[in-house]
N, C-alpha and C positions, 0 to 999 in steps of 0.2 A: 757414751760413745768410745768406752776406753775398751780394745779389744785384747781383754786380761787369756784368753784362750790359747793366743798365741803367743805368750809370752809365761805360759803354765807349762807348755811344750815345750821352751827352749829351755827351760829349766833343767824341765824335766831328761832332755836331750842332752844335758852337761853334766847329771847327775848317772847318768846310764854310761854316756859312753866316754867319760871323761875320766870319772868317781866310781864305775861298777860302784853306787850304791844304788840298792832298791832292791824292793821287797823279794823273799826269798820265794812265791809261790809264782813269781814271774819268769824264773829261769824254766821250767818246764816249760811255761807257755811258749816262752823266744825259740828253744830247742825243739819243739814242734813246730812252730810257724817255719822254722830252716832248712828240718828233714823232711818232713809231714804235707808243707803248706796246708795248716790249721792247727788251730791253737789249741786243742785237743792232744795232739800227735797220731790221731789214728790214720790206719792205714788208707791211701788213696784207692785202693781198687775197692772201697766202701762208701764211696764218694757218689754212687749213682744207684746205690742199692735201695734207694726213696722208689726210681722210677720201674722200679720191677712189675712188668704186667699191664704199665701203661701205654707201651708202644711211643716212644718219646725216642723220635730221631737225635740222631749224634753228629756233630760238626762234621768229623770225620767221612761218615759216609753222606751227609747233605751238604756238602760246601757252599750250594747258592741259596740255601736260607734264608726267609726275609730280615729276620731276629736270633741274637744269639741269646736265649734265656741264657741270664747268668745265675747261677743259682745263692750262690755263697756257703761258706762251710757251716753257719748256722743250720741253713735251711738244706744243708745235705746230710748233716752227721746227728743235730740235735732230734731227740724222739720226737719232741711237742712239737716240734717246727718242720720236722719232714710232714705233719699234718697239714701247715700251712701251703707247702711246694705242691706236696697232689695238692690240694686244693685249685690251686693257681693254675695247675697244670691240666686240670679238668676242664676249667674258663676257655683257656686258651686254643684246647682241644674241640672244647663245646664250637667255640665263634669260628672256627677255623683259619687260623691264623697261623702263620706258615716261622715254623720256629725251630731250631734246635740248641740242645744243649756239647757241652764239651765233655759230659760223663766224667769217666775218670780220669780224664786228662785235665779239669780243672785245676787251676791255680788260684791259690789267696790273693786276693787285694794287698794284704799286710795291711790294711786298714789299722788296727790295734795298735802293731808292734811301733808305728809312727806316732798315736797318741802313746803311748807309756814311752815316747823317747827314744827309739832302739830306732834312730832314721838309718841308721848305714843298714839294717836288717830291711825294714821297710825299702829302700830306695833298691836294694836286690829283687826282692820280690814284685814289685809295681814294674820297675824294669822286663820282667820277666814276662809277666803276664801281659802287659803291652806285646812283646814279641810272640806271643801266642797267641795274640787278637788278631796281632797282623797281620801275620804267617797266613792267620785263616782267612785273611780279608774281609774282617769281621766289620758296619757299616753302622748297623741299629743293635740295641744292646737293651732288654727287657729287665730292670732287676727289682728283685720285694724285698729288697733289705735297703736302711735308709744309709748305713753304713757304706757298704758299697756301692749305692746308687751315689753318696758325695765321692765317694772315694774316685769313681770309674770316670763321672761329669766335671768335677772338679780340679782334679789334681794329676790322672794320669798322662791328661797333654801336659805336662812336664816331663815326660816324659818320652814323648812322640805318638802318645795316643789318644787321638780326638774321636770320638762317637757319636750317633745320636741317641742319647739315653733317656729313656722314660721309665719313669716308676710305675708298677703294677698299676695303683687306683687310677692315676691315670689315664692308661690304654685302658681298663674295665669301663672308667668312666664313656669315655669314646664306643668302646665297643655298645653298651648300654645308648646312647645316642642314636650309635646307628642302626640298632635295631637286633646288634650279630648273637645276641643276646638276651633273654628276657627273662626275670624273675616276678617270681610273686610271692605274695605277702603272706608267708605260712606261719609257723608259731613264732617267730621271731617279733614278727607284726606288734603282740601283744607285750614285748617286753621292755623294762626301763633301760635305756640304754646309754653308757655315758663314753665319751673317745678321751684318750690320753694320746696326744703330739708327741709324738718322736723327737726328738733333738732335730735330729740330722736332714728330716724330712721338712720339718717346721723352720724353727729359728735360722738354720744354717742354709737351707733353698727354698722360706717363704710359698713352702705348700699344705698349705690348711685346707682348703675346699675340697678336691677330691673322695678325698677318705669320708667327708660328713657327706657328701652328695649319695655316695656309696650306701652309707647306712641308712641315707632317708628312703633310697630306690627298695632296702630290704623292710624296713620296720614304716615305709609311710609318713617318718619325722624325723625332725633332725635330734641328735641325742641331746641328749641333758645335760650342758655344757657345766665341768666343775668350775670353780672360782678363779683356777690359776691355768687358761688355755689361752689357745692360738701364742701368741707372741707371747704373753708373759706365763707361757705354761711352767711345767719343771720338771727337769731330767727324774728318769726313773731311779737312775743311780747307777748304769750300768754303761754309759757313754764316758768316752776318754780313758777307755780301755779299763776301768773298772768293772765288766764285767768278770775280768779276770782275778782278782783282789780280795782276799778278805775284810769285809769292815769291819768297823767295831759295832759291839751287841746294840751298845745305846745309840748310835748317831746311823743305823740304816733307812738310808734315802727312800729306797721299797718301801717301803712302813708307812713312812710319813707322805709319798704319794696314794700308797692304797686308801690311805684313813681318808686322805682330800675326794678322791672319787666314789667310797663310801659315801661322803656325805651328801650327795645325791640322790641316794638311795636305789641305785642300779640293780639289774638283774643281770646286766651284761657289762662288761669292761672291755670295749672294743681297742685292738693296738692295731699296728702297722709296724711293728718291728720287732724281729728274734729275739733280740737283746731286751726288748720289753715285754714280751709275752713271757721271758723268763721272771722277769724282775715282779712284774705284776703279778703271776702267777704265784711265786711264789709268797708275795705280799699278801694275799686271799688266802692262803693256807695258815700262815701263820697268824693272820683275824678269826681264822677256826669260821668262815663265811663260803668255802669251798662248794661248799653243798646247794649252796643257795643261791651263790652271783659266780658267776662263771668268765674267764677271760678268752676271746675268741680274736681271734684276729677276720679284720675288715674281706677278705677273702675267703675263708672259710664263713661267714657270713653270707655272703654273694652263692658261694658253691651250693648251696645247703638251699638255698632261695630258687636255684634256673629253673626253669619251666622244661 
């Protein structure tokens, strides 16, 4: 019951902003998250170039909205991940559900920059984005990343921003309930399938069903749970802002999760998170197993499945 998490942060918050010590592949990251809002640093007017061709309203011109898809800058900037957002995006479209997004006028959570320590960076940007939520009289708030789904639920009413926020699998889930949706059981049906927990969506807001409900509606079962899931699952290696970080050769966390759900013997690695569809993703490449077991995230599952 010792909660070491947050006392790894204040550490780490006194070593950043007290000691400027830490690691040197961090300072790009802080100076993008500053100029950029994304820890990338790329440019913002590339921030909605996922939704090219999909006709995906903007805050701006739909103000009364029922939901604001939030997207995140994973799910805006990364290649593999803007496959995730259309995906979600086609759901959303399919069920007809009344959404928009803020295109390129989104703003970072600073999710990160608060895990690696840099709070006076973070507490700018949270601040910020709150005031662009509210400006919008933004109400319900849609997100597929678990990062910012803790981040937006969690912590920005500290800030003066309260929402009601739901995660993708669960509005799908719902949507799939009531009918606004309906898949069937196509080549997916047939495959071994195993879910790897999120940090942020699991341990930290206690949502595991969802996401297997999801996969049992596409494949007909529930996946083939590895040894170390629901609660006592294990970080992919890319939470607490180590996605940003180099590690070292011998102790990658990726590795040592991909060999666990290997040994299932999956044909699919289902995620629910940017930050893990990288980590795993790349953990299958380096198994030289690419070819064969494939990482998909629980969305593009469901897209690939609608009737």
């Amino acid at each position: 019951m010792i909660e070491y998490v947050d006392k790894i942060v204040d550490m780490r918050r006194h070593l950043v902003q007290e000691e400027a010590r830490f690691p040197a592949e961090l300072t790009r990251v802080f100076k993008g998250m500053e100029t950029q809002s994304n820890p990338w640093g790329l440019g913002s007017e590339k921030r909605d170039a996922w939704a090219e061709g999909l006709d995906v309203k903007r805050i701006a011109d739909h103000p009364d909205a029922e939901y604001l898809y939030y997207v995140g800058c994973s799910g805006a900037f990364d290649d593999r991940n803007k496959k995730t957002t259309v995906a979600f995006t086609k759901i959303l479209q399919r069920a007809g559900v009344d959404f928009a997004i803020f295109g390129k006028d989104e703003l970072c959570t600073g999710d990160s920059a608060r895990r690696l320590g840099n709070e006076y960076l973070y507490q700018q940007m949270a601040q910020s984005l709150v005031d662009q939520m509210n400006g919008a009289n933004v109400k319900k708030v849609i997100v597929n990343c678990p990062h910012c789904f803790n981040a937006i639920k969690n912590e920005l009413p500290q800030f003066g921003g309260t929402y009601e926020v739901t995660h993708a699998a669960e509005l799908v889930q719902q949507l799939l309930r009531d009918g606004k949706i309906q898949v069937k059981q196509n080549g997916l049906a047939d495959k071994a399938v195993t879910y790897h927990d999120s940090c942020y969506y699991g341990r930290f807001n206690n949502e595991y069903d969802s996401q297997r409900e999801i996969i049992k509606a596409v494949t007909g079962k529930m996946p083939n749970e590895m040894e170390r899931h629901g609660r006592a699952s294990m970080c992919c290696g890319a939470g607490g802002g180590r996605m940003w970080m180099e590690e070292d050769a011998d102790k990658r966390v990726n590795l040592m999760r991909t060999e666990q759900a290997l040994e299932t013997n999956p044909q699919v690695v289902a995620v629910s998170c940017p930050f893990c569809m990288a980590m795993i993703g790349d953990g299958l490449k380096a198994k030289d197993v690419e070819d064969t077991v494939q990482a998909l995230d629980v969305m593009e599952m469901i897209e690939r499945s609608l009737v």
